[in-house]
N, C-alpha and C positions, 0 to 999 in steps of 0.2 A: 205607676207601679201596680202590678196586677194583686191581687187579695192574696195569693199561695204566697208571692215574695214578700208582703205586708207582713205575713205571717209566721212566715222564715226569719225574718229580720229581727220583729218583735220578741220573737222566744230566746232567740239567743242572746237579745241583749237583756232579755228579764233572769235568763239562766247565768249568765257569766258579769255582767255591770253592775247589776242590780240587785244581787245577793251574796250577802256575809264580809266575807273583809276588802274584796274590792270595793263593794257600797261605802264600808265605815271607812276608808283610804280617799274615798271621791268626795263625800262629803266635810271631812277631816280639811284634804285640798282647799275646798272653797269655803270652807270656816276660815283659812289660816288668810285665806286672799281677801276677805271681809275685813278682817283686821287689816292686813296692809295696807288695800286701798284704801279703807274709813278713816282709819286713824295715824297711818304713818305718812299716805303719799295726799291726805289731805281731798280726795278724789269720792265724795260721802255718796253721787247717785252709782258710782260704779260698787263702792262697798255694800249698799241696800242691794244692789242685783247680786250682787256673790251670797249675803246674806238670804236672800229668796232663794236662791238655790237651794243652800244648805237645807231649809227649808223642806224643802219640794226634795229632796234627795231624802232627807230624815225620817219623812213622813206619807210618802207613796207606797212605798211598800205595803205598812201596816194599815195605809188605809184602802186601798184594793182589799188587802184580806179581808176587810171589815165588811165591805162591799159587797165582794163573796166571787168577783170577777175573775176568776182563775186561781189554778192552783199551784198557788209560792208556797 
């Protein structure tokens, strides 16, 4: 993948996935899949990965801004 397409990709999945309520709908998602897997289907390493998600979905954003790595 050439760097202009890296960078095409990138912006529109930080403009439309990764901000305001698609973000809180995606991470919401793998909150709810944490709980199913963990606790209902019994399945705890695939609940910790949905849980890492959530995670990493929660907390990317704010922490880029922190970083100062572009402008969200």
């Amino acid at each position: 993948m050439d760097p202009e397409t890296f960078i095409a990709v990138s912006s529109w999945v930080n403009t439309t996935l990764l901000a305001g309520v698609p973000l809180r709908i995606l991470a919401s998602a793998t909150l709810a899949a944490t709980f199913w897997f963990g606790a209902y289907k019994q399945r705890i390493a695939l609940g910790f990965l949905f849980f890492m998600l959530t995670i990493l979905l929660a907390y990317f954003r704010p922490l880029i801004n922190l970083i100062g790595s572009g402008s969200m």
